[in-house]
N, C-alpha and C positions, 0 to 999 in steps of 0.2 A: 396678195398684200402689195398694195402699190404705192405705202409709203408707211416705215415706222413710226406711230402716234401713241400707241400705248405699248411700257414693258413694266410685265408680269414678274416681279421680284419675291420668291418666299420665303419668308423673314421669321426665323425665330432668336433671333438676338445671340446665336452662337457665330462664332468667329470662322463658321464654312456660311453662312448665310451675309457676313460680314463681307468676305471675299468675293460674294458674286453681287452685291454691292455697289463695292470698290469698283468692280468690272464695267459694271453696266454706268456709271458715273462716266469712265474715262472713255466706252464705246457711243454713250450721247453726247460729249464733248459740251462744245457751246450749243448745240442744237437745243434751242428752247420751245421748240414744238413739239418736240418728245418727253410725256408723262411717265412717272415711274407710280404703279401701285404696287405699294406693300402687301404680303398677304400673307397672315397668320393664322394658322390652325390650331386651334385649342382643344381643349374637353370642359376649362374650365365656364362656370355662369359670369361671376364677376371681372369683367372685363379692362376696370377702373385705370389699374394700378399698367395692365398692356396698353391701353391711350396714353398715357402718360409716358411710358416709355419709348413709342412714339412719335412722341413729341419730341423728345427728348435727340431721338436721333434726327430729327427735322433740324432743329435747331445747331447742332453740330457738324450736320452737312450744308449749311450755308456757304462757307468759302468753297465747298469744292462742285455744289450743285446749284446753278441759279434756276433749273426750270421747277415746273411743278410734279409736287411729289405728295399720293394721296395713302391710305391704308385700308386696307379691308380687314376682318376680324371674323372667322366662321370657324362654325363646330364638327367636330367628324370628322371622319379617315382624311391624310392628306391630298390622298390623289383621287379622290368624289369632290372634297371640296376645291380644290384648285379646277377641275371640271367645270364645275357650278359657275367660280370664278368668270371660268373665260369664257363661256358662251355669256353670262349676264352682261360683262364688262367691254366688249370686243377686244381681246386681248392680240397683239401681233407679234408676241416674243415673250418666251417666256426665258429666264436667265434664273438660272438654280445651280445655288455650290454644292459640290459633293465632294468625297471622300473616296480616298483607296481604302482596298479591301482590310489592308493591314489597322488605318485610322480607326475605321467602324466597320463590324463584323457583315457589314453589306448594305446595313439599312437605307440610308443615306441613299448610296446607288440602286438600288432597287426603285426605291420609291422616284427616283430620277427617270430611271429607264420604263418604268411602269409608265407615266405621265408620258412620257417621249412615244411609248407606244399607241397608250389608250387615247390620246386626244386627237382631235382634227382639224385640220388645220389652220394649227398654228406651229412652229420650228419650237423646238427647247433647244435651251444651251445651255450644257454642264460646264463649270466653271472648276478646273481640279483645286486643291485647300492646298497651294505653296504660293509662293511669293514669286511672281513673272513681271519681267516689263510687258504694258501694254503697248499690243502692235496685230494689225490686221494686213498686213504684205502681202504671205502667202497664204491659200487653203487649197487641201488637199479632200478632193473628191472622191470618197473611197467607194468603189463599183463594182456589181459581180458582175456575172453573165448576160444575168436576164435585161431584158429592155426597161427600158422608161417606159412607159404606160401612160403616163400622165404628166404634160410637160410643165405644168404650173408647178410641179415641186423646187425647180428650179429658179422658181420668182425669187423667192427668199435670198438666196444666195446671189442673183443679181444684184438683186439690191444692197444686200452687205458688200460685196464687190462694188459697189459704183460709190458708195458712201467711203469707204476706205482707200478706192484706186487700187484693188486689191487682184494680185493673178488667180488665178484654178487651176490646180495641176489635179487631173483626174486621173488616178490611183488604181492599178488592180491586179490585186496579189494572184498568182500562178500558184495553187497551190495543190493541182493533181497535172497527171496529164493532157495531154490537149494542147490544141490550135488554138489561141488568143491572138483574140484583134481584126479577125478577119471572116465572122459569122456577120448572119445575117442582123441579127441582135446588136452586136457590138458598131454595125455598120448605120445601125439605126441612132444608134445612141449619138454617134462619132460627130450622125450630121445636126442631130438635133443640140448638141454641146455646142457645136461651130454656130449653128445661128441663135441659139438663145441666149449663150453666155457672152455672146458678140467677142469682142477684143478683150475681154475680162480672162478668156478660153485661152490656156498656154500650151497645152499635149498631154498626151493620153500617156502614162508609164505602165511599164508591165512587170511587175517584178517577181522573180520567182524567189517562194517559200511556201515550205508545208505547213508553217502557223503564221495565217492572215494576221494578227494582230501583231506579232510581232517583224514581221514583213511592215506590218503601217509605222510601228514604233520605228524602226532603223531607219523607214525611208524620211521621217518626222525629223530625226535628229538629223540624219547628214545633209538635209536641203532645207535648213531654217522654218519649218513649216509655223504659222502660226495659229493656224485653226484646222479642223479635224472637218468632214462634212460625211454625215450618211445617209442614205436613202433604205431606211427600218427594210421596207418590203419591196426592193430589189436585191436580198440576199436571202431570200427563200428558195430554198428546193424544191423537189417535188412534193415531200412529206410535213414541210413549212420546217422542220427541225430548225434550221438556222433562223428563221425568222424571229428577229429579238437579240437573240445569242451575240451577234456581232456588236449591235450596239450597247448592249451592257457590256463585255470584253472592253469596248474600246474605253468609253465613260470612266470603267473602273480602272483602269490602266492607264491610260496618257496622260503626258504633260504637260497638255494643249488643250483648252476649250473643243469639247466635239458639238457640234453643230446636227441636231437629229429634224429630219425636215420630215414629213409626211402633206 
């Protein structure tokens, strides 16, 4: 991705799709090169009375959006159609509100973390449903064991980093025994951080706790973090068991936009 042009909004007119919104408005700033497409999934045929609506929000997001803002309208499951979406569309961000487990009995998140999993590359960003000031300062790169594999996952995050002047403090919970920080793995990752994240790269933290998620939460609140960042399948084991797992945990738990990059 070597410049944001189009972001991928799914819009059902509820006040968690409002939110990531709101989001994606204050993260395109004045940049009027960047398109927002709306995209609504329905079951229904007559579509009349969803154009009208909007329209409706076109028209009411004028003070706060000058750039262009289009909508799409497709039938069938949410996360086939958002699929559909972003290959036909070239989509480079997708920015989707969701909910804690307690709000909605998962749905929300799920179909977040399913999309974060199932698509290729393109980053989603979950957008948590409270009221935060917007601010991209910090993000927090949360990282197991295994290597980077693939170092374009990291474009994405440059780029958010160089649009916001933002740090990366790279993250990584302790949470059995073991030597961290000084495998072959970790020595790989260390250098490929230093030269692709350039000066964006702030240091590697190690913190120990036996529940990674909540090791991210504590370390989230006590160093101002402002955005969450994960790499899906660099927390796979042997048996993939974790593969997924972390990032629906974090999605549905945090206070902060998590950032799922593949």
């Amino acid at each position: 991705m070597n410049k944001i042009k189009t972001i991928l909004v799914p819009y059902d007119f509820s006040p968690i799709s409002k939110r990531a919104l709101d989001y994606t408005f204050d993260f395109i700033g004045i940049d009027k090169d960047i398109k927002i497409l709306l995209a609504h999934i329905t079951h229904e045929d007559n579509t009349t009375s969803i154009e009208a609506a909007f329209q409706n929000v076109k028209e009411n997001c004028k003070s706060t959006f000058r750039g262009a803002m289009e909508w799409v309208i497709r039938k069938g499951s949410l996360t086939e159609a958002l699929l559909e979406i972003q290959k036909d569309e070239t989509i480079d961000l997708i920015v989707m509100g969701t909910s804690g487990e307690d709000d909605n009995p998962g749905s929300v998140v799920n179909n977040t973390v399913d999309l974060a999993l199932e698509i290729d590359d393109c980053p989603v960003l979950a957008i948590p449903n409270h009221e935060m000031e917007f601010s991209i300062k910090k993000i927090a790169l949360v990282l197991g064991k295994e290597k980077i594999e693939d170092r374009s996952v990291l474009e994405t995050l440059l780029r958010i980093s160089r649009r916001f002047n933002a740090k990366v403090v790279v993250l990584t919970i302790q949470n059995e025994e073991g030597i961290y920080g000084y495998s072959e793995s970790d020595e790989s990752n260390e250098n490929l951080l230093e030269y692709y994240l350039e000066d964006f790269y702030s240091h590697h933290a190690f913190i120990e706790n036996l529940d990674i998620v909540e090791g991210v939460a504590n370390y989230v609140a006590k160093n101002d973090i402002d955005m969450i960042a994960v790499l899906p399948r660099n927390h796979a084991e042997g048996d993939n068991r974790s593969e997924g797992l972390l990032t629906k945990e974090l999605t549905m738990n945090s206070v902060v936009p998590v950032l799922a990059i593949d």
